[in-house]
N, C-alpha and C positions, 0 to 999 in steps of 0.2 A: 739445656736449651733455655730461651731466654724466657724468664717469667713475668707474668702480667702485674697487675698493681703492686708495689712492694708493700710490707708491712711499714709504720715508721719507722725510719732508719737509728730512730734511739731510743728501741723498742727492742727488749728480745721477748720472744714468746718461748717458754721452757717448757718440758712436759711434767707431769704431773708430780709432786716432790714434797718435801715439808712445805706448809705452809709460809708462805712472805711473814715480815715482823707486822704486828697490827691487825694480823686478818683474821678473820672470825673461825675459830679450830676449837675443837669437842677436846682433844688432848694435848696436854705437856709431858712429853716424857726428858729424861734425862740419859743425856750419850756420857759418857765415862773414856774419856781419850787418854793415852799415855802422857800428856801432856796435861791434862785439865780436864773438870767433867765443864760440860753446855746443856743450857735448858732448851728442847729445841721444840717448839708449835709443829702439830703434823695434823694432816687429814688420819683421818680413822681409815678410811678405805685406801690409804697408801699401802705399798710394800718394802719390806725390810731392802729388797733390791733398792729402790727408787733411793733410800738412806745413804748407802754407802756411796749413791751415783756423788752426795753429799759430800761425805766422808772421806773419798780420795785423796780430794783436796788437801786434806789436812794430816791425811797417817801418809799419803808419798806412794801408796801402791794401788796397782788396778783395781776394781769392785771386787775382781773375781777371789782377790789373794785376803779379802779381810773377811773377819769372822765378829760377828753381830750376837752376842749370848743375852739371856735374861734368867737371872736366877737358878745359872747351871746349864740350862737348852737353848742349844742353836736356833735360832730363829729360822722359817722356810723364807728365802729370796723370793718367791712368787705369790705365798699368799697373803691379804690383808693383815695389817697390823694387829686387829683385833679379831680377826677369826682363826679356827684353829688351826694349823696345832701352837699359833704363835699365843693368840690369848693375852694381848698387853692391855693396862690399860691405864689412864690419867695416871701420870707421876712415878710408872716405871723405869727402873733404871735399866739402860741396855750395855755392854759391855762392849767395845768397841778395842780392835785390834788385828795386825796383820798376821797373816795364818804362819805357823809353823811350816818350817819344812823348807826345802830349793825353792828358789824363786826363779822366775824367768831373768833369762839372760839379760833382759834391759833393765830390771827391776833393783838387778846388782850392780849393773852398772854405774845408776842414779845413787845408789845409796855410797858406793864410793867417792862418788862426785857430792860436793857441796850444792844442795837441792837451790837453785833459782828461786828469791823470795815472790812469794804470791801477790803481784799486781792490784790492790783493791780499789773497784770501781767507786768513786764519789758524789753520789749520783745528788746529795744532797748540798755539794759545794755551790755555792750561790757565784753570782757575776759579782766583782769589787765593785762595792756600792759607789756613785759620781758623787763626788763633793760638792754642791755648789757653791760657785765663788761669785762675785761681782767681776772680776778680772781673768776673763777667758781667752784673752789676746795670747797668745805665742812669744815669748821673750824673747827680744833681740840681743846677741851675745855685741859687745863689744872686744875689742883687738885684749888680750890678756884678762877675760874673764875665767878661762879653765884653763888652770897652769898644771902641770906636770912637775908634783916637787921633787918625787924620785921615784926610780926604778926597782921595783923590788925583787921582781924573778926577771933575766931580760926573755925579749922573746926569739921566734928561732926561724919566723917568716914573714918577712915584708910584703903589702901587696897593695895595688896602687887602685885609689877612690877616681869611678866613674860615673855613678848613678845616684849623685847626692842629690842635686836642684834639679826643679821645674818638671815637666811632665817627661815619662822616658817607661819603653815597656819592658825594662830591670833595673833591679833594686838590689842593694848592698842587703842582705842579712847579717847584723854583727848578735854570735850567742857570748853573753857573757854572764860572770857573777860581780858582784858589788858586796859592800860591806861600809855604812857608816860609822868613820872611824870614832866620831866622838859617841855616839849611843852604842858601839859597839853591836849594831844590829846588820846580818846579813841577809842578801836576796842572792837568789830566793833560799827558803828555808829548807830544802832538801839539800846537801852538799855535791849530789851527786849531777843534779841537775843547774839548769843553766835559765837565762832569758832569751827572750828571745825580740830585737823589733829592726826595723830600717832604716838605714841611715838618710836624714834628711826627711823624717815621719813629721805633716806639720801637727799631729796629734800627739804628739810626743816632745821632750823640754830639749832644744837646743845642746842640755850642757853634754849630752850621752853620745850626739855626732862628735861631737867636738873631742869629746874626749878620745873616741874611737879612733880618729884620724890621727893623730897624735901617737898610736902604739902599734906592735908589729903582733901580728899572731901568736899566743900562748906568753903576751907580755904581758906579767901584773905591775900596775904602777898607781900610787897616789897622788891624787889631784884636791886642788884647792879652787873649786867653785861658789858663786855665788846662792844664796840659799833660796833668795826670793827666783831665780832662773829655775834652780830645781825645781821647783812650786808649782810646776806646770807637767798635767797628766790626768787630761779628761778622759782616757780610756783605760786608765790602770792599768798601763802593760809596765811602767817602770818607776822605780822608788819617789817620792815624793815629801821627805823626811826634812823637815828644816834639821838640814845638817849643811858643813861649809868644806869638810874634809872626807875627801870616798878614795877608797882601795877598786881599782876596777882592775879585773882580771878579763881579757879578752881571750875566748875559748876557739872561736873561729869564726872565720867569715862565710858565706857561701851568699850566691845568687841565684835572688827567686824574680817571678815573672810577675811584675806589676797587671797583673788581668785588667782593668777598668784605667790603669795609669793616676792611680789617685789613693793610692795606697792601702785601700779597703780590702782588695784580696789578692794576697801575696802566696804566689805557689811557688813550691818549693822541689825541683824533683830532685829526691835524693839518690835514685839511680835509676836508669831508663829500662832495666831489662829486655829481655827478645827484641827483635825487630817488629813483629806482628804487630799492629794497633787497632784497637774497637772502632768497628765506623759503625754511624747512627742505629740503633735500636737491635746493636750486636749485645749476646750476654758476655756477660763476665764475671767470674766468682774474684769478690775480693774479701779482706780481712778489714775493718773500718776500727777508726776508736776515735773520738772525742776527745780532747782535752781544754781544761778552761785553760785559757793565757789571759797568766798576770804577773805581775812583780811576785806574790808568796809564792809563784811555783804553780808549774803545769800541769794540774793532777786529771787523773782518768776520770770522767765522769758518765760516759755512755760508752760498750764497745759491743761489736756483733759477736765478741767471743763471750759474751757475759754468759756465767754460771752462778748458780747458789752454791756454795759451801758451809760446810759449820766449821768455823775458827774455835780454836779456845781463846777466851778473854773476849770475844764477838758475840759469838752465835752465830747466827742467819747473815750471811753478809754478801753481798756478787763479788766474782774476782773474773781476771780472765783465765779462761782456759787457754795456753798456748795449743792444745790438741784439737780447740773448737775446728769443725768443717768450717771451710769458706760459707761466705752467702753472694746467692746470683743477683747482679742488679741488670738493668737495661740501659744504655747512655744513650743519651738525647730522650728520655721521657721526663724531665725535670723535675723529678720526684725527689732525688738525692744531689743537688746541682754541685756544690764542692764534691762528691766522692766519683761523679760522672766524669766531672772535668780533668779529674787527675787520671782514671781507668781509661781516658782517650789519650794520655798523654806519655802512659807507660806500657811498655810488650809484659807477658808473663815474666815475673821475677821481679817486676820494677817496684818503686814505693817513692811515692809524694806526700806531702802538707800542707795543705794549704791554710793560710792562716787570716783567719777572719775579723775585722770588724763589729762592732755593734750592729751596725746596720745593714750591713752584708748579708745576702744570698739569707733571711730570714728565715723561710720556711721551712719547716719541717728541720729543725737543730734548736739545741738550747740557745737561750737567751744569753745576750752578752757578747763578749772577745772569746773565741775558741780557733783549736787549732782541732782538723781532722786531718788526720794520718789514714793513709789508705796503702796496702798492698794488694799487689794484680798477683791472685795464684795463678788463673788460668783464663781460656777464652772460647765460645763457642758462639763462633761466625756464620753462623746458617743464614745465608745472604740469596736462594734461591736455586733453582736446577743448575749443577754443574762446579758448586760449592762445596769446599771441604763439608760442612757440617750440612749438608741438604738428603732428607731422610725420604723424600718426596709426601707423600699421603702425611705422614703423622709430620712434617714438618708444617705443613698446610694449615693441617686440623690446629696446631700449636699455638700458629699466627692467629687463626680465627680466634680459638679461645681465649687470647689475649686481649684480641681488639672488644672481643664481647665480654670481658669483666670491666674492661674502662668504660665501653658504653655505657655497661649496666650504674657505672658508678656516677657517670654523669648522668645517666636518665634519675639517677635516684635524687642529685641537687636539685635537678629540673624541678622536678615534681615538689619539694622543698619550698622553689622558689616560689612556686605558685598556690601552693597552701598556703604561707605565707601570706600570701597575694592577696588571697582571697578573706585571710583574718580579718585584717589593720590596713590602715593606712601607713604608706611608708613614712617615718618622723626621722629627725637628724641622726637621732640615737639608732636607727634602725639601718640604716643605707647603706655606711660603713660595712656591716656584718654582710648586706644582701648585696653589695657588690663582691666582696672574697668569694660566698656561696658561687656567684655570677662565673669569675674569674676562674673560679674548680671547675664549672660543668665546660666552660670551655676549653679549658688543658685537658683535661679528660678525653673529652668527646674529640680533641684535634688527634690526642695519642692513639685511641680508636681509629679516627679515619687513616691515619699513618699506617697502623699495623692490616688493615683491610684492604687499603690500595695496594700494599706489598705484596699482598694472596695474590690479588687479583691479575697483579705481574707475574708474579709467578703460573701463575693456570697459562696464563698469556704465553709464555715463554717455553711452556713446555707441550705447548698444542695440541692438546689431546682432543677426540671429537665425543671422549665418551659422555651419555649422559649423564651419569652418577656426578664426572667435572662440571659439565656445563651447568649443571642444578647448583653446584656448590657454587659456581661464576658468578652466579643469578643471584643468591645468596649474599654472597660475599658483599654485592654489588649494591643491594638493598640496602644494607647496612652502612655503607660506604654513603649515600647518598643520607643518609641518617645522622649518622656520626658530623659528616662535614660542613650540614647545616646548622645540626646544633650547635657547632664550635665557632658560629658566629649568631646565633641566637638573642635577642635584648628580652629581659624581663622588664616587670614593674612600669614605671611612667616611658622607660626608654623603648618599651614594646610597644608604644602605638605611633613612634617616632617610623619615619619613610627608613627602607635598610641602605645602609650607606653602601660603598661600592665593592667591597669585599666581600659584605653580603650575599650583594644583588647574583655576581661571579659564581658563590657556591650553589645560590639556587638554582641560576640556569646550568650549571655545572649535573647539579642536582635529576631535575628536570631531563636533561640528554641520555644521562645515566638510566634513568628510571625507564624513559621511550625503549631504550635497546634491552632492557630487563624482558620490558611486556611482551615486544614481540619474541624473544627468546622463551618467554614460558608459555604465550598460547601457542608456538612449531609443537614445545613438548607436550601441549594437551594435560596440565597441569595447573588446576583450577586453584590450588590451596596458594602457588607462587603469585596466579595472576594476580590475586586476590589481597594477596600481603603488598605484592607493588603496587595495585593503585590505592591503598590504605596509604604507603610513604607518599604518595603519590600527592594525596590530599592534606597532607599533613605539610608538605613541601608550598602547596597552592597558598593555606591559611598561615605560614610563614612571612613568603613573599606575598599576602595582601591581595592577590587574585580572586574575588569573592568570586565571581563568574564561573571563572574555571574547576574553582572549589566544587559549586554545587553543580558543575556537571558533572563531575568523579562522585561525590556523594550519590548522588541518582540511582547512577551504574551501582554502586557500592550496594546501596538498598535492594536492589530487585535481586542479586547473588545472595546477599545473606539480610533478611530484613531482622530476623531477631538479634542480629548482633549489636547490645547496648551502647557500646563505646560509641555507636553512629548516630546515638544520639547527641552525646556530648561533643562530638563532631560537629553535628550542627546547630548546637545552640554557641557552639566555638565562631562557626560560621555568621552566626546571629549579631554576635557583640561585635566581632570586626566591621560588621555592614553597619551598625547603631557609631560606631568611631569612626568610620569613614566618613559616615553621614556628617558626622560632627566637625569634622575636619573641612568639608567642602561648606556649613554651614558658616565657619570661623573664617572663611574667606569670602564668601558672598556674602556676610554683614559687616565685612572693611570695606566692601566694595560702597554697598549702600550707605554706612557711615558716611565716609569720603564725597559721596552725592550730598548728602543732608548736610553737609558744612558748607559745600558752595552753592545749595540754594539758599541754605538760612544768610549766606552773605550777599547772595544775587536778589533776594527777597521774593523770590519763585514758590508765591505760596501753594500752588498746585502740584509742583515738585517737592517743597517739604510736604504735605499733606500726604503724598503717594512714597517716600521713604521712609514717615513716621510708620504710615500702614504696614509695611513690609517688616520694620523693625520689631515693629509690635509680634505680628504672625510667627517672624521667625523664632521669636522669643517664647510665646507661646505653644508653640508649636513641638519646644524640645528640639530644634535644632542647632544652638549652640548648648555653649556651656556654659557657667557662672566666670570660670576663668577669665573665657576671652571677650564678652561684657566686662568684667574689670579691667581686666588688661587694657581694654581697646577706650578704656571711657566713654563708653556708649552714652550713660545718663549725660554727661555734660554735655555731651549735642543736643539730646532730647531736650533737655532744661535750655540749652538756646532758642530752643523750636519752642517753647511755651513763649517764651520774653518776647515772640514776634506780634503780639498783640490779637491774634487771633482766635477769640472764642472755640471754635470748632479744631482747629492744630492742636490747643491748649487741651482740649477736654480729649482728645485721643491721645497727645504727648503721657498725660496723667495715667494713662491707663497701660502707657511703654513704662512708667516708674514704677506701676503698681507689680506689673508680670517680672521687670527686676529684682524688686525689694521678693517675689513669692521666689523669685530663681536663686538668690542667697539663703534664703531659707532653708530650702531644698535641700542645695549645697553643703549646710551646715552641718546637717545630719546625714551627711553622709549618704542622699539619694538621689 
């Protein structure tokens, strides 16, 4: 079933094992492999099992077929390293080997078959550093700039270019290798492997379409381009070698789907499998892996099959395990967005890649050009009553519990934001950061309301009158009115701004929601439900700016539970909003008055300036603006016109409107 928050998607979490390289370990012992001994860092409270979980890797057989000795004795699989009967300790040698005797059917089979080399993850392969140039423009080829001197292998398939120019949502993929003939240097560096990029990429040099057009599938042929043209490859996906003479072997073609129509993410589906396909917020177990793209070669650098093995000539190194289980994702919670959009795209069996940009789909993926490769093992559609995968009760509970770990994960930025808040002032260096925070609690808190409206359907759908449901309804529903206002929520300076009109929608949304909660929990005579709804209830009010309504729910709130502190911070919540309200209606009634004292200072209505300076004054001292909108508004420069009118008495109250500004900067300054 589909699971809630994912971990990072280029994260694996392992169970408990040797120690990682670097990390802080009591002992070294030494493994002794047929192959090589390795010095391998381990917890002291590991077990000789956990080792060999290790080990496999590297001798080719199950945990169960290898034998682990130290100085003659078997070591016990289940107890600690360093308790008895095992007794190791710092800089023992352990003997490592596959057990004597019949091996299981599969174990022979493998050993007659030539073992598949071990995949190693490269987790520390950096993105190909940008060069800067002064000349970033894209080379224009002229008519016989990439000639075709000759053919060297011919090829064995023609196939006709459609997706070169201008915008279109497919794209030519050409994979090939290269080789400059005068450095004698080939791309990429693994033989086995290929490049990969699009015909007509304007991120990419001219000479590599040109050249590709010009040959048939599985055709190698030598070409004579200009070297200043190659020169061009602000994203390293292909050679950039002042070289004048390339060998290009064209490996094949295939077509991917320009997603954005601008080349930044090019999916690729390499076979569609089943018919079935995940619709929003269906699970899905897939197999993921990482790869950087670039001209040296595509190498693994994240995969969810990641394992520790100990290598000889390594040590400690991740590989994949082709026997790793799948991992569940959700699509449509934008936590994984390339591995979602391919698991929407293919039935069980299928496998896509999409290949990424710099600046593509950033979150949550290494930095840089990578491609992610994704396979669909399976799928589990629990879409509501009357559904393959619909378990009824524990489908229910499944959803809730999902919708309430994103909550929880949004409530937790909230809270973030507003300690925060309450440090510092927010500065240039700061904003940045506290809008992302911003931007998580509300993906969050929208994935929450998504997975909570779906309960809520579901109860709906399956109309049951029991009350143990309706409680849950009531629940569900709380949450829902929760979730879907946070997920338009403004912090910082933009929280005392009016809620714009998507807002306004979730709160009366909110609001409607919460009326049919109330009366649903006092029919059941269920004090602790009422009680939690009008808490949302007022938390809703001081959202949408209702002080009013606020503190009639507050009231009610107090005489049910008066010791409950949060009510107080309630309403000193209540407090600050009514002090920026204030502030707000004051910042409009001293533009209004401003705007008077300019056309009497020019109408000479000294009875009229006199009774505007007054007011300016009051308001100012008063604490009902702010320093801001006195500067903003250039309050002092009317008042300084209103001295220049020659009047004693104007002049000696004007002075005393500059005096209560110059104390309201002050103020200001330090921050009170």
């Amino acid at each position: 079933q589909a699971q809630g928050p994912q971990p990072h998607p280029h994260r694996h979490t392992a169970p408990a094992r040797p120690s990682a390289p670097g990390a802080s370990t009591a002992m070294q012992l030494k493994v002794a492999l047929p192959s090589g001994e390795v010095t391998v860092p381990v917890e002291p409270n590991s077990t000789p099992g956990m080792l060999k979980e290790n080990l496999k890797y590297s001798l080719r057989v199950p945990p169960k077929l290898i034998k682990l000795t130290c100085d003659g004795r078997e070591l016990d699989d289940i107890k600690p390293l360093v308790a008895e009967p095992n007794n190791l300790k710092d800089g023992d040698i352990i003997i490592a080997v596959a057990r004597e005797g019949a091996a299981p059917e599969e174990v022979i089979k493998q050993a007659e078959s030539k073992p598949p080399a071990q995949t190693m993850i490269r987790k520390e392969e950096p993105p190909k550093p940008k060069v800067v140039k002064k000349d970033v423009v894209r080379p224009i080829l002229a008519e016989g700039d990439v000639v075709k001197k000759k053919t060297i292998e011919p090829g064995y398939q023609a196939w006709k270019p459609q997706f070169v120019e201008g915008k279109h949502p497919t794209r030519h993929l050409a994979f090939i290798r290269v080789e400059a003939v005068e450095d004698k240097k080939r791309y990429p560096e693994q033989e086995e492997t290929s490049m990969v990029f699009a015909l007509g990429d304007p991120q990419t040099s001219p000479v590599w379409t040109a050249a590709v057009l010009q040959m048939e599938v599985g055709e190698k042929a030598e070409f004579q381009m200009p070297k200043k043209a190659v020169d061009f490859d602000p994203e390293g996906l292909l050679p950039s070698d002042s070289c004048s003479t390339w060998s290009v072997e064209l490996l094949r073609m295939a077509e991917a789907i320009d997603v954005e129509q601008d080349y930044r993410q090019l999916l690729h589906i390499e076979s569609s499998g089943g018919k079935e396909r995940a619709e929003d917020l269906d699970g899905v177990a897939v197999h993921w892996r990482v790869r950087r793209w670039m001209a040296e070669g595509m190498f693994c650098i994240a995969s969810s099959r990641e394992r520790i093995a100990i290598m000889p000539g390594y040590g400690l190194v991740p590989i994949e395990d082709q026997n790793a289980p799948p991992v569940t994702i959700a699509v449509g919670e934008g936590q994984q967005e390339a591995v979602e959009m391919i698991a929407m795209k293919c039935g069980p069996g299928g496998k896509g890649h999409m290949y990424l940009k710099t600046e593509a789909l950033k979150g949550n993926r290494p930095q840089g050009c990578v491609v992610i490769d994704v396979e669909v093992v399976a799928m589990d559609p629990c879409r509501g009553p009357g559904s393959a995968g619909w378990k009824g009760w524990q489908s229910l509970m499944v959803e809730r519990e999902t919708g309430d770990q994103w909550l929880e994960e949004a409530d937790g930025r909230r809270k973030q934001l507003e300690t925060f808040g309450t440090l510092r002032k927010s500065t240039g260096d700061s904003k940045d950061a506290e809008a992302h925070v911003s931007s998580q609690v509300h993906k969050f808190a929208k994935n929450a309301a998504r997975r909570y409206l779906r309960a809520v359907k579901w109860i709906e759908a399956d109309d049951q009158e029991d009350r143990k449901i309706k409680l849950e309804k009531c629940t569900l529903q709380i949450r829902l009115a929760k979730s879907s206002t946070l997920a338009h929520q403004r912090f910082g300076e933009a929280g005392e701004a009016e809620a714009n009109g998507e807002e306004k929608v979730a709160i009366q949304e909110a609001l409607e929601i919460l009326k049919q909660v109330l009366v649903t929990a006092e029919g059941l005579k269920n004090d602790g439900l009422v009680y939690e709804c009008l808490k949302m209830h007022l938390q809703v009010c001081i959202q949408g700016q209702d002080v009013d309504q606020a503190r009639k729910v507050l009231e009610t709130l107090l005489t049910m539970r008066p010791e409950d502190d949060e009510l107080k911070s309630d309403s000193a919540r209540i407090n600050r909003l009514e002090g920026v309200l204030h502030l707000k209606r004051g910042a409009s009634t001293i533009e209004t008055v401003q705007k008077d004292l300019q056309a009497a200072v020019i109408a000479e209505d000294k009875p009229k300036v006199t009774d505007c300076v007054q007011k300016l004054h009051d308001m100012i001292k008063g604490g009902e603006v702010t320093w801001d909108t006195v500067r903003t508004l250039k309050v002092g420069k009317d008042v300084g016109n209103a001295m220049k009118m020659g009047d004693p008495d104007i002049a000696a109250l004007a002075r005393k409107v500059v005096g209560e500004i110059q104390s309201l900067a002050t103020r200001a300054g330090i921050g009170l």
